[in-house]
N, C-alpha and C positions, 0 to 999 in steps of 0.2 A: 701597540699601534693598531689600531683601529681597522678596518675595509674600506672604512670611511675617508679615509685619508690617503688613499691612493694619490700618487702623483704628486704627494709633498717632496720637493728639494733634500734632498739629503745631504748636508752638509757635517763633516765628524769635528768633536772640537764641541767648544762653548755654543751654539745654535743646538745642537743634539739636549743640552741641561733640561729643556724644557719640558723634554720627555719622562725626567725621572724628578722627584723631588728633592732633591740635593741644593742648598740653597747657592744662588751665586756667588755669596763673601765667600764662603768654603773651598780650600781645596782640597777635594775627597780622590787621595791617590791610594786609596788600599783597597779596592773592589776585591784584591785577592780572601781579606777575610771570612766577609757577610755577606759580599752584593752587595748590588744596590737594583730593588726591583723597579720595572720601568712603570708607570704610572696607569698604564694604558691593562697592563697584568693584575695591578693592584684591584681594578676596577672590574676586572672581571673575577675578580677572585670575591669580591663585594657581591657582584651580583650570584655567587654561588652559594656564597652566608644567605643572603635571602632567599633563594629558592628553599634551601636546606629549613631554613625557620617557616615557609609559609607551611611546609608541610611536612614535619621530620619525618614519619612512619615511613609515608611514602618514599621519601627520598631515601632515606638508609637502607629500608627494606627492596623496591622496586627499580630504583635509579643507580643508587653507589655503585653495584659489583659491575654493570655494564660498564658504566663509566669510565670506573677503577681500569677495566680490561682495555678501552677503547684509548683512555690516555698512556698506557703503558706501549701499547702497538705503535702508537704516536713516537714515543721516546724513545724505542728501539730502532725502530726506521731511520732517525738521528744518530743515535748512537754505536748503530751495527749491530743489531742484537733484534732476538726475537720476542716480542712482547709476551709471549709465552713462557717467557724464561727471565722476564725483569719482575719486582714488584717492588713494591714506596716504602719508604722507611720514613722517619724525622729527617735524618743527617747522617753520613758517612759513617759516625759513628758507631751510632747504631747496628749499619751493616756491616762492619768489622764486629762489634759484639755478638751480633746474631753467630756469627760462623766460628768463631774462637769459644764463644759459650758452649756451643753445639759441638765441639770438633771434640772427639776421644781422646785427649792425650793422654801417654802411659809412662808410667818413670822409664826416666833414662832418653825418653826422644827429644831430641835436640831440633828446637825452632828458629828459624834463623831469619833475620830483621836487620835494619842495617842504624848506621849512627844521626840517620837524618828521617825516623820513623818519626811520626807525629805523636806530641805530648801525651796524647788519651790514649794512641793506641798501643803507644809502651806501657802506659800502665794498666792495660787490658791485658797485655802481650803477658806480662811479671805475674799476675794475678792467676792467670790461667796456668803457667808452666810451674808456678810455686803449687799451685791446689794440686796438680797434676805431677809433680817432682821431676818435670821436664826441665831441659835447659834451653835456656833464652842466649841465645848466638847472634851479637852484635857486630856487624860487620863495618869496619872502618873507611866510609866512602871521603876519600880528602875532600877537604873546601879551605881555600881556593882550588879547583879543580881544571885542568889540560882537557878532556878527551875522555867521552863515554868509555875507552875503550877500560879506564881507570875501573871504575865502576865493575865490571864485570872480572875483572882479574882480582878484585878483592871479592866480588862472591865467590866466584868459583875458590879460593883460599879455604874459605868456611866451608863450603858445601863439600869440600876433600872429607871434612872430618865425618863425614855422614849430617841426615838433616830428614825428617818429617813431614816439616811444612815451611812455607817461605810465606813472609807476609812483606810486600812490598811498595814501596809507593811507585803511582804512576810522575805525579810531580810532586817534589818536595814542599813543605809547609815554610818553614822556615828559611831553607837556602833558595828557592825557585827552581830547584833544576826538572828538566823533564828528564826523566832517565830512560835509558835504552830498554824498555820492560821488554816487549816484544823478545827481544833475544835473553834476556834475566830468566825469564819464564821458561825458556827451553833449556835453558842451562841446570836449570834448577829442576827439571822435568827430567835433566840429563843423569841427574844424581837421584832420583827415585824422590822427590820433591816435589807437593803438591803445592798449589800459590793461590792465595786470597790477595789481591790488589788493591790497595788505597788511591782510588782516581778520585780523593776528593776535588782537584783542581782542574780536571783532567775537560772534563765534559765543555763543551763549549771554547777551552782554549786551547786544542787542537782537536782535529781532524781525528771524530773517533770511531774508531772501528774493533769495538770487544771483543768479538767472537775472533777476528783473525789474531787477538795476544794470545789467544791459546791458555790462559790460563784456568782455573776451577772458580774460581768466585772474582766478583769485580763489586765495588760498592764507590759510588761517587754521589755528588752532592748535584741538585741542581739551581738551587739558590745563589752558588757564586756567579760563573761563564754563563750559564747557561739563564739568569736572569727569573727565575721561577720564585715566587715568592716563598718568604721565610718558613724552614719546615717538611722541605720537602727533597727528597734523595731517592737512589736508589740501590738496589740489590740485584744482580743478576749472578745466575748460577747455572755453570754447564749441566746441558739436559741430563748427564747422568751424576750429577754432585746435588738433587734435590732434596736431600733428604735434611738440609737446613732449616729450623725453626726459628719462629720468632723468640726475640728475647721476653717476651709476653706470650703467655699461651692461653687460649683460646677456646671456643666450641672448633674451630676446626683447623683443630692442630693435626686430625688425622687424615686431612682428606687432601692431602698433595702443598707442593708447594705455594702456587698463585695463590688457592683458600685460606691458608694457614695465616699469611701475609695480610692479605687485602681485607681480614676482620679481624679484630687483635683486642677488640671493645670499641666502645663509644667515644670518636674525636673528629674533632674539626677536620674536613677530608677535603677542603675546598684548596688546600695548594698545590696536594698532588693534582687534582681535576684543573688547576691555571697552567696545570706545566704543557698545556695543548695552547693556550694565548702565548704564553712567554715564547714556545716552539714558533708560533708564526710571527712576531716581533722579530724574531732570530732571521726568518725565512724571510721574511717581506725585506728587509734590507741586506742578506745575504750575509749567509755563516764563512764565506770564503773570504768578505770584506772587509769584512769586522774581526775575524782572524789575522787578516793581512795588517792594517792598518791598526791594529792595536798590539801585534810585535814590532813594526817597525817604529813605533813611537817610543814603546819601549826600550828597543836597542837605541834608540837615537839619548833619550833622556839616560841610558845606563851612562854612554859614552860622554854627556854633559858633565853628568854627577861625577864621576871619576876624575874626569878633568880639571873641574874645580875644585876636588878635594886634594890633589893631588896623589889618588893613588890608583888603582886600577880596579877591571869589572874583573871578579874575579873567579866567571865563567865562563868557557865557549859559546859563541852565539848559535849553534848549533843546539846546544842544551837550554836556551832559553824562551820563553813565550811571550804570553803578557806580564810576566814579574822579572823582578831583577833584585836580588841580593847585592847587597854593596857595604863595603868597607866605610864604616867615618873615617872624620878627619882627627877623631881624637879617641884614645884607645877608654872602653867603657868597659869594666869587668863585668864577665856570665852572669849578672845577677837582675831576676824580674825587678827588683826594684829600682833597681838604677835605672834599667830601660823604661820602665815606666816613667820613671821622672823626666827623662830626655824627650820620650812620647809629649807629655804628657805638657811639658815646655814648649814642644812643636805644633801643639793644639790650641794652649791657652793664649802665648803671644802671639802665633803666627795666622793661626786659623789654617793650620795645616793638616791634615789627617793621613798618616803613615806609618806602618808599626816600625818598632825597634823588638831584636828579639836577640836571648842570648843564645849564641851556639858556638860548641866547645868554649875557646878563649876567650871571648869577646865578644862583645854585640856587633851587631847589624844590623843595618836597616836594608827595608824592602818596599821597592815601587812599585805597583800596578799602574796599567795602560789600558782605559776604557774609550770607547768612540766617545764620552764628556769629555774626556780631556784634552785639555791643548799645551804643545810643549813649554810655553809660558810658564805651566803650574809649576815645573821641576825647577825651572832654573830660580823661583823664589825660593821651590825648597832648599835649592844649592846654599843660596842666599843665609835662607833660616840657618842653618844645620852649623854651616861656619859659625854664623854668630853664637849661637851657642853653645857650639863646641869651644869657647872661650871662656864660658861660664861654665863649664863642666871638665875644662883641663885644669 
């Protein structure tokens, strides 16, 4: 959203569509995966490919590092953190691989993860503790879940046994839950347990403040919540845990962290540089608003879907944000392909867009709640999901 547009009506809902390019037959209720970037970011991320093309040298050589600096101090300010101590990555990913690549393990140190770590980063987790003859410590967080307090009484279980490092989500992939990290991190702090954090979902859909979780490393995304176009994430790392390397090394692998990061070779740099437009898209219609109003959409469509399915939300609304995990109305075995086909049914007939994913027993499906949406979209999903949950029992 533009400067230029001061004093447009803000209306959240189907009038907001026009912002983003999501077309109107569509209902696009999974922002938790990709994003969806707002049209106004897209255009400025355009206008940074051209500058970039009128004149590369210049721009890589005398423009990018300030730049690089100038939007991270941006992001931190947001974030809680000191732009000194962020730097861009691709994707969450990434910054989970940078610190598990980098990190010393030695046989016999037990790393500890729980049963709702995200798909890539178990198998970064596995990869690492197999090279390393460390053990990979999965810890049993139930779903359907009562009360944070669950959560921490199955880590502290594992972290009895001793523990190295903890690798934790800030909110779950698969289930939606925002988990109590803030206190995981001092528990796990408590057992001599250093913590890298997965806030892939984290940024933008709550209220974030890194530096007070207390933990060593934090990596999140900000193409979902936080609307930055595709590509672009981050790494932050407590001022004394800098001795993190990129998973690409570089001319200046040796000269501190920020340098190391911020030139890694020759790539498209224009999304981290939009993540300063996305930030004031965010800011011009307010991050407390858009937060507010896109949990309560959420709890309200959880409490639809359930009702129509007839079975229940089967988390605290205290652990939840803009996503909501939920129960079908018809039992679908753990298997990607089956979910896919259910997806995949809820796209082609419906013009629906929502994942299905398996965890543990069963699949699930998962909502997200963006200011596009209106709660109209769910109750057709309700609509779809019955229907063919009939073709699928």
């Amino acid at each position: 959203m533009s400067q230029g547009d001061a004093g447009m009506p803000l209306i959240f809902g189907s009038p907001m569509r026009d912002l983003w390019k999501l077309p109107p037959e569509i209902d696009f209720l999974n922002h938790g995966s990709f994003g969806a970037t707002p049209t106004d970011v897209l255009h400025a991320q355009r206008e940074l490919q051209d500058e970039m093309e009128s004149q590369p040298v210049h721009f890589m050589v005398d423009l990018l590092p300030q730049r690089l600096r100038a939007a991270a101090e941006d992001l931190g300010a947001f974030i809680g953190a000191q732009g000194q101590d962020l730097v861009f990555v691709p994707n969450a990913t990434t910054g989970v691989n940078a610190v598990l690549r980098w990190y010393a393990l030695k046989s016999g140190d037990r790393v500890v993860t729980t049963n709702h770590v995200y798909g890539a980063v178990h198998n970064t987790l596995k990869y690492v503790c197999d090279r390393a003859g460390a053990t990979l410590v999965t810890v049993a967080v139930p779903f359907p879940i009562e009360e944070p307090e669950q959560v921490l009484a199955a880590l502290r279980q594992a972290l009895e046994g001793g523990a190295r490092l903890a690798v934790l989500d800030h909110i779950t992939s698969a289930t939606g839950l925002i988990l109590p990290i803030k206190q995981m991190v001092a528990l796990c702090h408590e057992y001599g347990a250093e913590v890298l954090v997965d806030g892939a979902h984290a940024a933008g859909q709550v209220d974030l403040n890194i530096e007070a979780i207390g933990a060593e490393w934090y990596t999140g995304n900000c193409h979902k919540w936080l609307m930055a176009p595709k590509g672009c994430a981050f790494l932050w790392a407590r001022n004394d845990c800098q001795e993190v390397l990129p998973t690409t090394i570089s001319h200046f692998y040796a000269d501190g962290f920020t340098k190391a990061f911020d030139w890694t070779g020759t790539q498209d740099f224009s999304a981290y540089l939009a993540v300063r437009e996305a930030l004031y898209f965010i800011r011009y219609i307010d991050a407390k608003r858009i937060r507010s109003r896109n949990r309560g959409l959420c709890q309200m469509a959880a409490e639809l879907l359930a009702s129509a399915w007839n079975t229940r939300v089967p988390s605290p609304m205290r652990m939840r944000g803009s996503m909501a995990t939920l129960q079908l109305p018809v039992h679908l075995p753990p298997d990607l392909e089956v979910a896919k086909s259910f997806h995949d049914a809820l796209w082609q007939k419906h013009r629906i867009e929502v994942p299905i994913f398996p965890f543990e027993h069963q699949c699930w499906l998962r909502i997200s709640a963006h200011i596009y949406n209106d709660f109209d979209q769910y109750d057709r999903l309700a609509a779809a999901v019955l229907q063919e949950a009939k073709v699928f029992g």
